[in-house]
C-alpha positions in Angstrom: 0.0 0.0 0.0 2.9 2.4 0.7 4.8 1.7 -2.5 1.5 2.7 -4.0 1.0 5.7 -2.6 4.2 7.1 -2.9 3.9 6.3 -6.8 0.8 8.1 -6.9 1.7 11.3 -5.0 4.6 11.2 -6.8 2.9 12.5 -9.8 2.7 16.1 -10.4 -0.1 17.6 -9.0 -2.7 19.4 -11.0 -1.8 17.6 -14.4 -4.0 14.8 -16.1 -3.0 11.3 -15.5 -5.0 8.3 -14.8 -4.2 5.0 -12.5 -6.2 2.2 -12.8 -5.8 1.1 -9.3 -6.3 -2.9 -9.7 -6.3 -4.4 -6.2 -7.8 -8.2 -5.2 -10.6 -8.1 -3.0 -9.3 -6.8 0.5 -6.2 -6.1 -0.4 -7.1 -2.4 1.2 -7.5 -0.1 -2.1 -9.8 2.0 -0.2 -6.7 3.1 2.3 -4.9 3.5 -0.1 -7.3 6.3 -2.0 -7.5 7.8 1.8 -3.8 8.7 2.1 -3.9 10.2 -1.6 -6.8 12.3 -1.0 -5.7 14.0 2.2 -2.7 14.7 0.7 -4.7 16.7 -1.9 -6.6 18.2 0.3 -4.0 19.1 2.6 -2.6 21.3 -0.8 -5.9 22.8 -1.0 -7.6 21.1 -4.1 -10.9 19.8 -4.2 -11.6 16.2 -4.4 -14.9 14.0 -5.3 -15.2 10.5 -5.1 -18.0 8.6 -7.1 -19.5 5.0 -5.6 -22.2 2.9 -7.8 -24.2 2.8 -4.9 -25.6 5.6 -2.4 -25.1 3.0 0.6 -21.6 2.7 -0.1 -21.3 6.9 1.0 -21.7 5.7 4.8 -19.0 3.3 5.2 -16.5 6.0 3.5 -17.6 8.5 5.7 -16.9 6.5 8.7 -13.6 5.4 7.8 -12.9 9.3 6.9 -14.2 10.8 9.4 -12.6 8.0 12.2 -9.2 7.5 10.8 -8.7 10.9 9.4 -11.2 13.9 11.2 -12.4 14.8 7.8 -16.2 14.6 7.2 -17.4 15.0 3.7 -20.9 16.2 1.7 -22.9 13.5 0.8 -24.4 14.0 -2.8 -26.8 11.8 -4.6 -30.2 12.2 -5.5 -32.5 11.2 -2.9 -30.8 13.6 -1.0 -33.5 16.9 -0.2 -33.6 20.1 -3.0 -32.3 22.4 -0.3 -29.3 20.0 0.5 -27.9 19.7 -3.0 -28.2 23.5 -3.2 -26.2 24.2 -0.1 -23.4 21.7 -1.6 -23.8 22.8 -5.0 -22.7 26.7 -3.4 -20.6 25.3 -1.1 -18.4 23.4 -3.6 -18.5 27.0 -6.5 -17.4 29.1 -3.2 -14.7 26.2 -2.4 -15.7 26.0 0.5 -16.2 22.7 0.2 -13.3 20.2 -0.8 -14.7 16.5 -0.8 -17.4 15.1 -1.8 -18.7 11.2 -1.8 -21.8 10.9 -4.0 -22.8 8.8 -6.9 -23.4 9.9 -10.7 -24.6 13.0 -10.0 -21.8 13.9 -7.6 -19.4 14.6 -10.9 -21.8 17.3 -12.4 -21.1 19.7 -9.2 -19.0 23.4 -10.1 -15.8 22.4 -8.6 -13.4 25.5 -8.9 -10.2 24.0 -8.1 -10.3 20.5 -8.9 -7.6 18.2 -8.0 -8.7 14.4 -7.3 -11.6 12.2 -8.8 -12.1 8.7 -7.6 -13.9 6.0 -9.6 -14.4 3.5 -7.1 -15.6 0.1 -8.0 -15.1 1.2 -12.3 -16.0 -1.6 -13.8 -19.8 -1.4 -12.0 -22.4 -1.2 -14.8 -24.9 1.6 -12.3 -21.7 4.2 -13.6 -24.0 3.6 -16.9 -27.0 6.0 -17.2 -29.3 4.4 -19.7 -32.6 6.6 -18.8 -32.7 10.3 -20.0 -29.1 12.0 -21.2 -27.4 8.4 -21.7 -23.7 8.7 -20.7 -21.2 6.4 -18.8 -19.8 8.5 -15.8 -16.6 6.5 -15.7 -15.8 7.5 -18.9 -17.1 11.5 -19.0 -14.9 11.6 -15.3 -11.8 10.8 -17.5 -13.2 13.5 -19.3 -13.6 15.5 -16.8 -10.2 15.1 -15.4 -8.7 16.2 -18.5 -10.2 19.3 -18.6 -9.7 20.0 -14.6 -6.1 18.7 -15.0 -6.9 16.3 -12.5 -5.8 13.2 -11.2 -8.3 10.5 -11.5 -8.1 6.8 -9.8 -10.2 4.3 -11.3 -10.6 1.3 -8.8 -11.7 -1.9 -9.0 -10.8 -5.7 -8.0 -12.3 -6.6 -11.4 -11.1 -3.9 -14.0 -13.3 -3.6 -16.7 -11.5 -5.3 -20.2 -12.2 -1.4 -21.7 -9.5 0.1 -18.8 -7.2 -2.9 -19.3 -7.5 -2.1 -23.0 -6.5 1.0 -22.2 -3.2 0.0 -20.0 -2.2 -1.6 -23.1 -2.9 1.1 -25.0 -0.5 3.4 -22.5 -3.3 5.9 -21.8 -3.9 4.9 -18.0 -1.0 3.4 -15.9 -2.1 0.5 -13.7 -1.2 -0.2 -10.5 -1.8 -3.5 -8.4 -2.1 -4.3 -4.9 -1.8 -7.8 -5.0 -1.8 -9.5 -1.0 -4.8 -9.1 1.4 -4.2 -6.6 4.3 -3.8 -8.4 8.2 -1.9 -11.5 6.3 -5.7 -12.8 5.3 -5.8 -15.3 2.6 -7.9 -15.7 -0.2 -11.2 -18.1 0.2 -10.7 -21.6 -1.1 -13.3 -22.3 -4.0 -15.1 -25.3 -4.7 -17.3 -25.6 -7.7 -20.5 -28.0 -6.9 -21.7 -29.6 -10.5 -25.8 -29.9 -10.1 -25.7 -32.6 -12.7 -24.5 -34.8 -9.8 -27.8 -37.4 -9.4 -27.1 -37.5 -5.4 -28.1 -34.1 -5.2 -31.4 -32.9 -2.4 -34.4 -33.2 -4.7 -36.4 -30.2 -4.5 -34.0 -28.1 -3.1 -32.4 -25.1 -4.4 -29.1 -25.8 -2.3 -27.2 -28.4 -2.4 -26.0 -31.5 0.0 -22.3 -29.9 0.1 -23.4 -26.0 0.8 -26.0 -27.3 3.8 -23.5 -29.1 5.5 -20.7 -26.0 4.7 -23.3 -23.9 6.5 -23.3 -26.7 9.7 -19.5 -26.5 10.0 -19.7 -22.7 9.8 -22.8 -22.7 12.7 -20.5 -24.7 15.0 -17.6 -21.9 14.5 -19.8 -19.3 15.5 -19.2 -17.7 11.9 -21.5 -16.7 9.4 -22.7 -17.5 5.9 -23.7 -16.1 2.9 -26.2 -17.5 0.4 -25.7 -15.0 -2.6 -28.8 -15.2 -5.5 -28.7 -12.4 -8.1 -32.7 -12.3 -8.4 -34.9 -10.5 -6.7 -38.6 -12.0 -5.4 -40.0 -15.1 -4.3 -39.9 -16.5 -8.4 -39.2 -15.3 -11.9 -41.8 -16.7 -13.4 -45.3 -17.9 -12.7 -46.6 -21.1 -14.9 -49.7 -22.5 -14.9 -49.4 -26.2 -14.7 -52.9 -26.9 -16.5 -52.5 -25.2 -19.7 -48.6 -23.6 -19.5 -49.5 -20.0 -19.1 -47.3 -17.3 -17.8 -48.7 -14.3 -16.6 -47.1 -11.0 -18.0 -46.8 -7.3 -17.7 -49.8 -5.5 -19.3 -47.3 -2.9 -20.4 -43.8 -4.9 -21.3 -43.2 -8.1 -23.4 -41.8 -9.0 -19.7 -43.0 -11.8 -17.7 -44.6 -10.6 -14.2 -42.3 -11.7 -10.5 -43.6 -13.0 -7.6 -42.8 -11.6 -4.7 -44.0 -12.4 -1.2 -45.1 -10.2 1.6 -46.6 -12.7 3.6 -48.0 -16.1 3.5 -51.6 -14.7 2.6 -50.3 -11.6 0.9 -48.4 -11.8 -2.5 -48.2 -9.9 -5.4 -46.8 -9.8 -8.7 -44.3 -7.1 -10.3 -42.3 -6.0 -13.5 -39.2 -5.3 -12.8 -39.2 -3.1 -16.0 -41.4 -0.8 -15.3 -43.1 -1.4 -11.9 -46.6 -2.3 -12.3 -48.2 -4.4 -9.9 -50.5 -6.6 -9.4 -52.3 -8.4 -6.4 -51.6 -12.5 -7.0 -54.2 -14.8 -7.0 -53.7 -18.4 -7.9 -55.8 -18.8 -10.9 -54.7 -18.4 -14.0 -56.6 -15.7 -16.1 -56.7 -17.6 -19.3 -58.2 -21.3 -18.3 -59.1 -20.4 -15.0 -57.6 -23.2 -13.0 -55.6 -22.8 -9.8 -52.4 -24.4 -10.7 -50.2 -21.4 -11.0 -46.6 -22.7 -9.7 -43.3 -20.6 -9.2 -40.5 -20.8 -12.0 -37.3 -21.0 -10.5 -36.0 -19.1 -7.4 -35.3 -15.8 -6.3 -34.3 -13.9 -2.7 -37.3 -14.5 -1.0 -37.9 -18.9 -2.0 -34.0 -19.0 -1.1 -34.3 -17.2 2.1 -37.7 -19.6 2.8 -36.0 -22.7 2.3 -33.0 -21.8 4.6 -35.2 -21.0 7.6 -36.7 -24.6 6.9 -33.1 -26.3 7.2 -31.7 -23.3 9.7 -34.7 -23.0 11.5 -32.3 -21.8 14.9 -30.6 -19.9 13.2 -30.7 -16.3 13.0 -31.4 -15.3 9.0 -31.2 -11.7 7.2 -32.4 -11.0 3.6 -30.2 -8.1 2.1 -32.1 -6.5 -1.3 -33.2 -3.9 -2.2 -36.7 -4.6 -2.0 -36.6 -5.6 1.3 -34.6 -2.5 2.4 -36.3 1.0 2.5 -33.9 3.2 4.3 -30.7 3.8 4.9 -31.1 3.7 8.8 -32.9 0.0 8.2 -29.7 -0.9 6.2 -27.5 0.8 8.6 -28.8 -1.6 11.8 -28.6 -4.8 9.2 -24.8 -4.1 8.6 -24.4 -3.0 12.3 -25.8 -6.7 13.3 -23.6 -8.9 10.9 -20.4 -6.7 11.7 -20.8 -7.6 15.2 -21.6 -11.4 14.6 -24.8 -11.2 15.4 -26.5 -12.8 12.6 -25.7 -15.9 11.4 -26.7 -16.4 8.0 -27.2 -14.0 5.3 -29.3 -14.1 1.9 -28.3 -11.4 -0.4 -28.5 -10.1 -4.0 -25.7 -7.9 -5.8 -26.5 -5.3 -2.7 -23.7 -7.1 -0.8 -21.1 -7.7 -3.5 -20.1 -4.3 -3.2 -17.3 -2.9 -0.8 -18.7 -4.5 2.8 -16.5 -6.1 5.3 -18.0 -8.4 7.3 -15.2 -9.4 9.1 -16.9 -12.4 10.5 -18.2 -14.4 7.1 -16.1 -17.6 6.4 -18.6 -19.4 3.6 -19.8 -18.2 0.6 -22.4 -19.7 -1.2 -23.4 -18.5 -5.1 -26.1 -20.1 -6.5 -28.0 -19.6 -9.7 -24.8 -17.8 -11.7 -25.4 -20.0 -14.9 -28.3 -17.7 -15.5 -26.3 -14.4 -16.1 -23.3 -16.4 -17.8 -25.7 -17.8 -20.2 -27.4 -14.2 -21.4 -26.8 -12.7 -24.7 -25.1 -10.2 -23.4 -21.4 -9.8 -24.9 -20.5 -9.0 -21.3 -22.0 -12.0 -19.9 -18.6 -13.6 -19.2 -16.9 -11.1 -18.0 -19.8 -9.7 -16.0 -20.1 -13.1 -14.5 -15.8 -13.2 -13.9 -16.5 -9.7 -11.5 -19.8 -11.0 -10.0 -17.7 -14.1 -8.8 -14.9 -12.4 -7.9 -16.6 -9.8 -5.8 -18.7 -11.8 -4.0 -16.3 -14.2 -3.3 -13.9 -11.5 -1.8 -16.3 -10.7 0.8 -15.6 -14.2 2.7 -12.5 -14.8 5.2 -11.1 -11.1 5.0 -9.8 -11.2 9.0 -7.7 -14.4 9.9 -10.3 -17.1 9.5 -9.7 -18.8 5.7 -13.1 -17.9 3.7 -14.5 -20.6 2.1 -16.4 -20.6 -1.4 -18.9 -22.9 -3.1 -20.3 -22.1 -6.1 -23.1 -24.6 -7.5 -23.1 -24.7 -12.0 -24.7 -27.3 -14.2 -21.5 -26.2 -16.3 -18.4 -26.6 -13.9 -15.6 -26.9 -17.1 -16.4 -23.3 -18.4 -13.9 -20.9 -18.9 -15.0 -18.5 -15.9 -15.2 -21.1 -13.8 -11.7 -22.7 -14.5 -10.0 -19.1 -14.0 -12.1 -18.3 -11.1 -11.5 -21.8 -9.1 -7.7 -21.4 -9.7 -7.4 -17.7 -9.0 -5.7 -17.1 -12.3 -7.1 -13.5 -13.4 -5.2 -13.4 -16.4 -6.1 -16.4 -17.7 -9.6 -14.9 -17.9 -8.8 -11.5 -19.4 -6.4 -13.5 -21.7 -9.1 -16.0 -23.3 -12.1 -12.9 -22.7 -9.7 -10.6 -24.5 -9.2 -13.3 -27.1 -12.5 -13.7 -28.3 -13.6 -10.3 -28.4 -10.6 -9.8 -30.5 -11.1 -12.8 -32.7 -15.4 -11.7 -33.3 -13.8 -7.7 -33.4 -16.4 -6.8 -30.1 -15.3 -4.0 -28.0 -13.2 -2.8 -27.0 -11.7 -3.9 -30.3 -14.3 -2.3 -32.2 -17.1 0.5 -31.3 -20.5 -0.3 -31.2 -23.7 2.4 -31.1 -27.1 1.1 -31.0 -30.1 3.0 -32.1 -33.9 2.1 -30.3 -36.5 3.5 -32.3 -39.4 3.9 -30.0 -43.6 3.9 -30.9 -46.9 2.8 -29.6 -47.6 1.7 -33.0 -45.4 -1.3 -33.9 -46.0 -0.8 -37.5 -44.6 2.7 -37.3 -41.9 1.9 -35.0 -40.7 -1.1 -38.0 -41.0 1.6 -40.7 -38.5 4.2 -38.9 -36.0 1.7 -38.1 -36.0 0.3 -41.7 -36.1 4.2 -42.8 -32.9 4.6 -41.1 -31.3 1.5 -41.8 -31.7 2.7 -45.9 -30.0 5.8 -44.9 -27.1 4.2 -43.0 -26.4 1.9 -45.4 -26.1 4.4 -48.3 -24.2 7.0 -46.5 -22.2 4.4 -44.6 -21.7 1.0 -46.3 -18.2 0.6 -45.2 -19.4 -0.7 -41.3 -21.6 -3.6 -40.3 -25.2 -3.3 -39.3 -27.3 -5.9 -37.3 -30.7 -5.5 -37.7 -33.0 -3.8 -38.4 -35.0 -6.2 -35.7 -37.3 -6.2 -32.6 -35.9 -5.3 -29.4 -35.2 -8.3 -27.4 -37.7 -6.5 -24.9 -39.8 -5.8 -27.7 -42.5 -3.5 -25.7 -41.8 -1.4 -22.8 -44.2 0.7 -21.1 -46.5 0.2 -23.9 -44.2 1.0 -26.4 -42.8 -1.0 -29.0 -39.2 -1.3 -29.7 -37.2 -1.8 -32.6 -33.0 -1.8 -32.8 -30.0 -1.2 -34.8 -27.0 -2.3 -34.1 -23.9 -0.7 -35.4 -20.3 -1.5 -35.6 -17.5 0.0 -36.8 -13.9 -0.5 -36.6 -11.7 2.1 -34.1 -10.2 4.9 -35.4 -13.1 4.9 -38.3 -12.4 7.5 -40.6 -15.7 8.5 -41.3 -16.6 8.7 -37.5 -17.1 12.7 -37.1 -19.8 12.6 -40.2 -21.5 9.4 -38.6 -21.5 11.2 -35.6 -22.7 14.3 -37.1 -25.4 11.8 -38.9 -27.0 11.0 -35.9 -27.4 13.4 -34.0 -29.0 15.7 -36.8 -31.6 12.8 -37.3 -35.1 13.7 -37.2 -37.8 11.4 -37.0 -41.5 11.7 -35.5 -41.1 8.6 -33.0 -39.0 8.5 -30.1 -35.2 7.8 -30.9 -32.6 6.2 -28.1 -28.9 6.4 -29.6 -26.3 4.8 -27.3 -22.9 4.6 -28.0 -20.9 2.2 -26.1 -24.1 0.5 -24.9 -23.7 -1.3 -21.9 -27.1 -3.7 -22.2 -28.6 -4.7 -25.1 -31.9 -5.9 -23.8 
């Protein structure tokens, strides 16, 4: 951490650079942003950190504020009008010199500039994908630039568009590569569901249960991790094989639970609701049956086979303030819970100092997407989560349950070999030319008439192709979420090579394009859903 540091503030101050700060999980990057930034402070300049998450601002605070007597503004944007004025002022006047916030937290009038601090940069939630789309890792490199900052981009899981730009000599990495307090990684055990002497109907399997026994007797804890929100994905009817879906998206409706006799069903698109009832609307027989499992099925089952034991759920649907989540933390930090059931809430920058097993369940799900991120998304899910078990002296211990144990991510993952995974991820993007080997920009074309929605899309598609026949297209086609708050959605994809010479009059293209339905251009897309 020192070594780091020193090469860091080494750097003259108020000129551009940027460090890509890649440190394994507890290997204490967050120390070392805290020494940097009071150094900049200390010289007067004005500093902003950006998180992915607004419950990530309280544990920086606290360390800041303990280790250091500095106490920062808080920006995001549940925070009240009159608050984000007084900081908005505060931080023109310089009279305020560090802020933690999320996206919204880079937008603020800094005068003097000195510091900005990505943390966590390969997180997707930098992405804004609703309104003005724009990354805000990318616009705070930006940013920097034109501040002549320094900015630290930080992450246990760098994002393959960073690495590509190590390589490319534009950001200079820097790895912390031991855990602080001489912790060791967790070991990792891949559990193949395939195996026939696997629990029948049960979502976790023979090995985990009796992990989470072992773990009991230690007085440790556990963590059951499931990236899904709800009590089931899907709801079937066994009669006549119905699903019942969102009156407003192509998007089938969640279960979620808020008691034994009160359930309803959600979109996690756009939020409508409905009160459950088990009868299916179209035969009229009460057979409906859950689809798979989310937070809430998981965190039923374990109370069956834990029933002494005492359980949280960590999601965000179960959490709906920041004091709530405050007293949840409070009670596993001080070993006072024993098991834990979370979603990707608690892959993100928590110590719980007390959590020896780790079990991930239902990951095949996201590594099987069509996302062209889906392997490397799944790599940092792993990776993060894992991290968060054994981090004091106790060796963490990690079990991970697949129907597909001899993938790639898996193989990388179970033998802690990071750059075998960005070797073979870089590979095949380079081999199919997918970013960040090439530059992608997709174009939704928006209407509550599908027919006119079809006819833009194929209008501009004519016009692309006869201005610009020199880059691939894909599409014209429906949206894999084809309607979306009743709207109907059609996409084009488009590709082109870096460095395109034609790239200023593409540019100047689309964003003089006129239509009368709703357009969505976004370049570098994230999701393609």
């Amino acid at each position: 951490q020192s070594k780091v540091v020193k090469k860091i503030l080494d750097l003259e101050k108020k000129k551009f650079n940027v460090i890509l700060l890649d440190g394994i999980t507890g290997s204490g990057k967050t120390r070392v942003y805290m020494h940097v930034l009071i150094q900049y402070l200390n010289e007067g300049l004005q500093a902003v950190i950006l998180v992915p998450e607004k419950i990530l601002t309280k544990q920086w605070i606290q360390e800041l504020s303990n280790d250091f007597g500095i106490v920062p503004e808080i920006y995001h944007s549940t925070i009240s009008e009159k608050e984000k004025y007084r900081i908005w002022l505060g931080v023109n006047l310089g009279k305020i010199n560090v802020v933690i916030g999320t996206r919204s937290a880079l937008f603020l009038p800094f005068r003097n500039l000195g510091l900005l601090i990505i943390d966590e940069e390969h997180d997707s939630s930098f992405k804004q994908e609703e309104g003005t789309i724009l990354n805000v890792r990318d616009l705070g490199v930006v940013r920097a630039k034109n501040s002549d900052s320094l900015i630290i981009l930080s992450s246990a899981t760098p994002s393959l568009e960073s690495l590509y730009n190590v390589q490319k000599k534009k950001y200079f990495r820097l790895s912390l590569n031991n855990r602080v307090k001489d912790s060791k990684l967790p070991s990792i055990e891949l559990i193949d569901l395939k195996d026939k002497n696997q629990i029948k109907n049960s979502w976790l399997s023979s090995t985990l249960i009796s992990e989470i026994k072992k773990t009991l007797k230690e007085k440790k804890q556990s963590l059951i991790f499931i990236n899904k929100r709800g009590y089931a994905p899907v709801i079937l009817c066994k009669s006549c094989g119905h699903s019942k879906v969102c009156k407003n998206c192509d998007n089938t409706l969640a279960l979620h639970k808020k008691s034994e006799s009160n359930s309803e069903l959600i979109c996690h698109y756009c939020n409508h609701r409905e009160t459950y009832s088990n009868q299916c609307h179209k035969c009229g027989k009460s057979e409906l049956i859950p689809i798979g499992p989310g937070i809430e099925r998981i965190f039923e089952e374990v109370k069956k086979t834990f029933a002494n034991s005492k359980i949280v759920m960590l999601s965000s649907d179960k959490i709906k303030n920041q004091k709530q989540l405050d007293n949840i933390v409070n009670l596993i930090f001080n070993n006072r819970i024993d098991i834990i059931i979370g979603t990707q809430i608690t892959a993100k920058g928590h110590h719980f100092p007390h959590l020896k097993t780790v079990g991930i369940l239902n990951i095949d799900n996201l590594l099987n997407s069509f996302d062209l991120r889906s392997a490397e998304k799944s790599f940092q899910l792993l990776t993060q989560v894992s991290g968060r078990a054994g981090r004091e002296k106790t060796k963490g211990k990690v079990l991970i349950q697949t129907f597909q144990p001899n993938h790639p991510v898996f193989k990388a993952i179970l033998n802690d070999e990071k750059d075998l995974f960005l070797n073979w991820e870089f590979g095949q993007r380079r081999k199919n030319r997918q970013p960040p080997f090439s530059k992608f920009i997709s174009i939704i074309v928006n209407h509550k008439i599908d027919q006119k929605a079809e006819k833009t899309s194929k209008q501009i598609f004519l016009k692309l192709q006869h201005l610009f026949s020199d880059i691939t297209y894909f599409g014209p086609s429906p949206a894999p979420q084809y309607r979306l708050r009743n709207k109907f959605r059609w996409r084009i994809l488009i590709k082109h090579e870096l460095n395109y010479i034609n790239q200023n009059k593409l540019k100047n293209f689309l964003t003089d394009m006129k239509t009368d339905t709703s357009l969505k251009i976004d370049v570098d897309p994230i999701s393609f859903f």
